[in-house]
C-alpha positions, 0 to 999 in steps of 0.5 A: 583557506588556512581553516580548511587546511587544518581541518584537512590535516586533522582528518588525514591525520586521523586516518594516518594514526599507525604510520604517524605513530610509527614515525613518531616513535622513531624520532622520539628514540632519536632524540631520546639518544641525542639528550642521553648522549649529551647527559654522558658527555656531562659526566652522567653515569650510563643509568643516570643519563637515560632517567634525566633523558627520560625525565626531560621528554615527558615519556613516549605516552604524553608525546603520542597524546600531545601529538594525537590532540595537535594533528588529529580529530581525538573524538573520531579515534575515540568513535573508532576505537569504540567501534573497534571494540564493540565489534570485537565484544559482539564478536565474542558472543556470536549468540546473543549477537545474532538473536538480536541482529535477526530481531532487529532485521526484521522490524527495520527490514518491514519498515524499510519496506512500507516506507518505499512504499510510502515514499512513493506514494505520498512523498515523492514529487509525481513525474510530471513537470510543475506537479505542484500546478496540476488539478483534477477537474470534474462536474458535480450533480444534486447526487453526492460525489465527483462525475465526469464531464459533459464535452461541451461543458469542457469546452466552455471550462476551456474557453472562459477559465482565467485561472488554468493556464492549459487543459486537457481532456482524456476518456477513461482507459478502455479494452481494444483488440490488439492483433500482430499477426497471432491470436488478437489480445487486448490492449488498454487504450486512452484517447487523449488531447493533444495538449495532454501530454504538455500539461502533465510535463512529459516528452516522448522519449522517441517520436512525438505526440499528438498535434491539434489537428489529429484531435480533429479528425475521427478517422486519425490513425497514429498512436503514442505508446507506453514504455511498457508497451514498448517493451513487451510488444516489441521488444525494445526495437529501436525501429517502433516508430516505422512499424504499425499496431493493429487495434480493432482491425485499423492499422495505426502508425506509432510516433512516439514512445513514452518514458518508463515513468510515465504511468498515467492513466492508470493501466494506459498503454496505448495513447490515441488522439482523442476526437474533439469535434461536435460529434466526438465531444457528443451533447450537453448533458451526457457525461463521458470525459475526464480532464486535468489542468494547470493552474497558471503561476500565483494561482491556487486550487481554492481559487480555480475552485472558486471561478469554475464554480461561478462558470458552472452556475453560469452554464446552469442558468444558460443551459437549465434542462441539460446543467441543472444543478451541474457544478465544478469541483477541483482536486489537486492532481497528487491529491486525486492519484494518492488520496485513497491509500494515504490511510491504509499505507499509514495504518501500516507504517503505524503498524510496522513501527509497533513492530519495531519498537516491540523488537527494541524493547526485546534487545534492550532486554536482550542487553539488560540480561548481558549487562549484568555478566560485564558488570566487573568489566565495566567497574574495571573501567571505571576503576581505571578512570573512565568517567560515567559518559564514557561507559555510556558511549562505548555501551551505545556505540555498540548497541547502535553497531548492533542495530546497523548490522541488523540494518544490513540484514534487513535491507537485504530483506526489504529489497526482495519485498519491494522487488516483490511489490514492485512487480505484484499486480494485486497491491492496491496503491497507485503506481505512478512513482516506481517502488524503490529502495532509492536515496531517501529509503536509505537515509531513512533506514540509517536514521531509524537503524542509529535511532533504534541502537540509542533507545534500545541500549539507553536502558542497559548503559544508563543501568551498567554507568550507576554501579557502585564501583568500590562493592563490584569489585568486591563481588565475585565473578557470579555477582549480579544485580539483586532481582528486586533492584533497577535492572529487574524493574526495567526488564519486568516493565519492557516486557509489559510494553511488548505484551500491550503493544503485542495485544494492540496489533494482534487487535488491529489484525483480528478486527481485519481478519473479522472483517475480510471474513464477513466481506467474503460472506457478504451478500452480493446478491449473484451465485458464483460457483461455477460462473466464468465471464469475460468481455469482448468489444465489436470494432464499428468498422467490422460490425457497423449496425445493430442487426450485425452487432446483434447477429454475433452476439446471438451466435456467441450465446448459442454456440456456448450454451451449446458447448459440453458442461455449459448450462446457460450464456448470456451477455450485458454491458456490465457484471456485479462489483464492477461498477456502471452506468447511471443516471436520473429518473422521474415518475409523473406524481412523485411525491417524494421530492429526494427521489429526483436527487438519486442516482439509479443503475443501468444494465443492458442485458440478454434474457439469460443474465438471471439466470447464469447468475442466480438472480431471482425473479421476485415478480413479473416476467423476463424479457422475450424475443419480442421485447428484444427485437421491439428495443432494438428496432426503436433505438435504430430509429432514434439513432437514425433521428439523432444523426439528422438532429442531434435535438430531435424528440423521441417520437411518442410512440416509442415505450420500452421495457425495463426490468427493475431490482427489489431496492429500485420497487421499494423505493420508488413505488413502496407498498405498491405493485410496480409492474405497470408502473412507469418512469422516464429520463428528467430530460425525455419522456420516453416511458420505461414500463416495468415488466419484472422485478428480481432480486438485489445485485451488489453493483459498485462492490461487497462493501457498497449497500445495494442501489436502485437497479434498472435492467434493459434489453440488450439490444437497446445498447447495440449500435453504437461504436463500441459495442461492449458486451460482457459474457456470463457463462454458467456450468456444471464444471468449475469455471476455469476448465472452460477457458479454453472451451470458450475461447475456442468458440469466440475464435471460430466466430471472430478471430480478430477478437480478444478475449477480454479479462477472463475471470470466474466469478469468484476471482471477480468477488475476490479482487473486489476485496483484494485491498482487505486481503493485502491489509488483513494479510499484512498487519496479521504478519506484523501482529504475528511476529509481534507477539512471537516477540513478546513471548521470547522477551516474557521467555528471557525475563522468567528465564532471568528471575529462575537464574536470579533465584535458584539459591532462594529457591534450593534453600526453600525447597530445602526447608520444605517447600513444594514445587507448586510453591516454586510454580506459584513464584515463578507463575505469579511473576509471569502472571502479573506481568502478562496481565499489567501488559493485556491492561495497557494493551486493551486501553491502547487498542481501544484508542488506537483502533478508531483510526482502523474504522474506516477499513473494516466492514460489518465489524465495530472498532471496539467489537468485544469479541475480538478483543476477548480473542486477542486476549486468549490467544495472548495469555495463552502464548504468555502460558506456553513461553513460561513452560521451560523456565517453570520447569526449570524452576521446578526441577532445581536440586537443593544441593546444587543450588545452594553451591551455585556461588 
């Protein structure tokens, strides 16, 4: 306690200097009078009296500093005191001040903002309880990658698993019909478990949740909703769970309301109890369902691997027609959420931090160049008795106010881009934690903001402490450095960094730029000018069979091709770039064993796809009414023969026709005519005889090669409970006129149904490459605004030498020489550094760019093109940022200068 007390009276102290120097004064005089009183009463003449009085106190001086080192802390005094001044000292320079805080704001403002970014991403725990426990699930097939899960197999997980203390299985998020009255709207909606929400950790923050028996009823009418929801919908009311939600023409009852942090699914807004009976988990063998789950206390992700590993090889050996070579693989659920970004995010912290230094070295210079007019101020000081750390400190403890007050200024910047990120719909990063200026995002600002004062004044305080006192004081006022000494070294070798640092990030947007260029030009293998397309979904309890389902999308294709402007209509369960449905094929006689191990697309299209597309016919025929009406009475009756027996063959006189991609016939059948040719599913043998073939279609995006491609009538897809089609529409106009034409059309058919996502086919192809365009967009910002950097900091250091050698120049001008022998000087300066600097910028950018490799498209990391741009772009910045101190050079008047000290 005794300890505590001192240190609570030195600080108080410390805050309390001017009354306790006050007080201090005032009893001083008094005892000051006390001892000269006394000294007159000795006899002491007026004089004598107050010199021995003075003598025996020591001076007001030693008091206040005994004093000061006894009740106070000497070395905060010190610090303020050294703040005080250095504001005072950055006040007097409004000029060179607010150049180097708008610098620094910008390189600390773009860090501050990626690193909220990345600290939501990557460093901040998810919102969900024991986070560290939970796991993605997924099957694995002879097929590279992760796929989802078959409901019996998730079932059997479920039931023998040692190692997960709970799971949980869930549908991708999907597109509803949502309707309050007004116009329908769609809704994205996700069946889940009702154990999902106790094994992610999250409570409602109104209502409850799903029970056991909800999941076990198809016919459940309740639904939990997101707090986004919850807010856009309705408003915030405090009444939501007494109101109902239509979706897909039922009436649900909502129960429950989730927290604002909960995002998870991505996209989800509404929570609906997912149907986990035989039907509604389907059959062993078809992969619908997702699953998370939770590791039990002790357990790990390599030991969950390992048992569900050994209970899918055991579902294999029981089940060899449906499980044949069906694996587990497991992913730690941060891991699966962030996995995708975790490169790019940090491409762009590496980035940003290229920036920032770029911005120190420019106000180190910035410092080096003011240095030199306190350099009498500082020899002064030392005179006086200050010692070499004590310069150094005050020099540091105003270069780091200095990056503080930048800081401030750059928060303020950051916080309107996160605000912007924040509620941005493009940016590509999961948005599972909210982006944030939080706790951990200012500390960090405040370490990087005192980091970067140290080693930005480090140079010019080191430089100002090594004077020679006794020769600056003899100098005149003009005096400084001789520009061949250390302080033209260390400006001429910071300007070499910011020119190769410059060249790397300019590299990294050019190779980014290149590559977004050749993204967008790439072959998708669809013509998008003037396409529009849009989804609607069929609710089953309004159309409940294929003829009614059929009937509707008839009417729409005629209503719309019909319709002013518009040339062509179709419909298919799936458009380019956006991915689909695939699968296993195998063709009696192949001898080529690989082909049983790859994955092949499937579409369901109307005969018009081609078409509103642009999909050229390479051979063979399209579809026909017949083959239409044939697909549609066939998968009437396998349905009819699955809902008696889910085991029931498909009868042998079933054979339908496909239409297949150039890349399917190639594969399959090379140097081979493949119409004729027929195939059918590993576990069927239902024959799909090839009919046409059409040109290649970029299925799964631009950067994907094109995959073998099967097309199937329309009509084969109908019948189920979701009948999903996507619209294509082709015109004459620009596609986003016809908004309203269409959804005029879909009203007068239905106007319980929402228009679902539409989008030109250029936006589609756009979003697709969205990432690289934030990316490329970005990181070119970043490089801009180095390289502006770089050519004020190679502007500062011309300017320097010319002030440095004006008399030289005058005297040589004097004695004859020319102004291209004054452009040779200054010219010859600026061309070897801005050389040395594109050296070490191009060996940095060859080592740095292999970590850019992985983000390009069609572009090499060392592609010389690129680099031999950069290259030009910089020499020609460097030539246009020498312009004014050349011709400052060049104009100097001998006279003049040689009166300049």
């Amino acid at each position: 306690m005794g300890a505590l007390r001192a240190i609570l009276i030195r600080i108080t102290g410390t805050f309390g200097g001017r009354r306790r120097r006050a007080a201090m004064e005032e009893e001083f005089r008094a005892h000051l009078q006390m001892d000269y009183e006394e000294n007159r009463r000795r006899g002491m003449s007026p004089e004598e009296a107050r010199r021995m009085a003075l003598m025996n106190s020591g001076g007001l001086t030693m008091a206040t500093e005994n004093v000061r080192e006894q009740s106070g802390l000497p070395f905060l005094e010190t610090l303020f005191h050294d703040l005080r001044y250095g504001w005072r000292t950055l006040r007097a320079t409004p000029g060179f001040t607010i150049v180097a805080v708008l610098t620094l704001a910008l390189g600390i403002g773009a860090n501050t903002a990626i690193f909220s970014v990345i600290n939501a991403v990557l460093l901040s725990p998810l919102p969900f309880r024991d986070q560290d426990r939970l796991v993605q699930l997924w099957e694995t097939e002879s097929a590279p990658g992760s796929y989802p899960f078959a409901g019996p197999d998730y079932i059997d997980w479920e039931v023998q698993s040692k190692t997960l203390e709970a799971t949980a299985a869930y549908n991708y998020p999907n597109a509803m019909n949502a309707s309050n009255g007004a116009d329908a709207q769609p809704v994205i909606g996700c069946p889940v478990e009702a154990s999902f929400f106790n094994v992610i950790g999250v409570s409602p923050m109104m209502g409850r949740t799903f029970t056991k028996e909800e999941n076990q009823s198809a016919k459940s009418r309740v639904a939990v909703i997101t707090y986004g929801f919850w807010q856009k919908f309705y408003g915030g009311s405090s009444d939501v769970l007494s109101k109902k939600l239509t979706l897909d023409g039922e009436a649900y009852d909502i129960i429950g309301v989730m927290p604002k942090a909960l995002n998870f699914p991505s996209r989800t807004q509404v929570y609906l109890p997912k149907d986990m009976t035989t039907t509604g988990m389907r059959t062993r063998g078809q992969h619908w369902f997702r699953a998370i789950g939770k590791l039990k206390p002790g357990e790990t992700v390599a030991s969950a691997q390992a048992e569900l590993s050994t209970i899918a090889a055991n579902l294999e050996k029981q089940y060899p027609d449906s499980n044949e070579k069906v694996g587990a693989k497991v992913i730690a659920l941060r891991e699966q959420i962030t996995g995708s970004s975790r490169e790019s995010l940090l491409v762009l912290l590496g980035a940003v931090a290229l920036v920032l230094l770029v911005a120190c070295f420019n106000v180190a210079n910035l410092l080096l160049a003011r240095a030199t007019g306190r350099l009498r101020e500082i020899a002064l000081r030392g005179v006086l008795g200050a010692s070499r750390w004590r310069i150094i400190r005050q020099l540091l403890t105003e270069s780091v106010l200095l990056s503080l007050m930048g800081a401030m200024l750059g928060l303020f910047g950051a916080w309107w881009c996160v605000n912007l990120i924040q509620n941005a719909t493009f940016l590509p990063v999961p948005r599972t934690n909210p982006i944030a200026l939080d706790a951990t995002v200012l500390l960090f600002t405040a370490v990087v903001s005192v980091l970067v004062g140290i080693v930005f004044g480090l140079a010019p305080a080191l430089q100002a402490s090594r004077l020679d006192l006794g020769e600056e004081l003899k100098s005149v006022a003009q005096s400084v450095l001789s520009p061949t000494g250390w302080n033209r070294r260390v400006r001429d070798l910071l300007v070499v960094g910011e020119i190769a640092l410059s060249l790397a990030l300019l590299t990294g947007a050019g190779l980014l730029i290149r590559s977004f260029q050749k993204m967008r030009a790439a072959e998708t293998g669809v013509q998008a000018e003037n396409v529009l397309t849009f989804a609607t979904l069929l609710p089953h309890e309004r159309y409940k069979n294929t003829p009614e389902q059929r009937a509707f999308f008839d009417q729409l294709q005629d209503r719309l091709s019909h319709s002013p402007g518009i040339t062509g209509a179709a419909v298919a369960t799936e458009i380019p770039l956006e991915g689909g449905n695939n699968g296993y094929i195998a063709i009696d006689g192949d001898p080529d064993p690989t082909h049983t191990n790859l994955l092949v697309e499937h579409n369901y299209v109307t005969p018009g796809y081609f078409a509103a597309l642009g999909i050229p016919f390479i051979a063979g025929r399209n579809f026909s009414e017949q083959d239409l009406d044939y697909a549609a009475n066939a998968t009437e009756r396998i349905i009819k023969l699955n809902e008696k027996d889910p085991n029931e063959k498909t009868p042998p006189d079933i054979q339908f026709t496909v239409i297949v991609s150039k890349k399917m016939a190639d594969t399959f059948w090379p140097k081979e005519d493949s119409i004729g040719k027929s195939y059918h599913s590993p576990h069927s043998t239902t024959p799909y005889r090839v009919i046409g073939v059409v040109g290649d279609v970029s299925t799964w995006g631009v950067r994907q090669q094109s995959l073998p491609q099967t097309y199937h009538p329309f009509t084969m897809a109908l019948g189920d409970s979701r009948a999903w089609g996507q619209v294509v529409v082709h015109s004459t106009l620009p596609a986003a006129t016809l908004l309203s034409t269409v959804r005029n059309q879909l009203r007068q058919i239905d106007s319980s149904l929402a228009m679902i996502q539409p989008r030109t086919m250029q936006q589609v192809i756009s979003e697709n490459v969205q990432d690289a365009a934030v990316q490329t967009w970005l990181l070119g910002s970043f490089a801009a605004l180095a390289l502006l950097l770089a050519a004020v900091g190679l502007y500062s250091v011309l300017s320097y030498l010319v002030t440095q050698r004006t008399r030289e120049i005058g005297i040589r001008m004097a004695l004859g020489a020319q102004q291209n022998h004054v452009l040779k000087l200054v010219m010859g300066h600026a061309g070897t550094l801005t050389a040395m600097g594109i050296v070490a910028g191009v060996i940095g950018s060859l080592l740095l760019t292999r970590f850019l490799q992985s983000l390009l498209f069609g572009v090499s990391g060392r592609d010389p093109l690129t680099l031999a741009a950069v290259v030009a772009v910089l020499a020609l910045v460097a030539l246009i940022a020498c312009y004014v101190p050349v011709r400052r050079a060049m104009k100097v008047d001998p006279l003049v200068a040689l009166r300049y000290e």
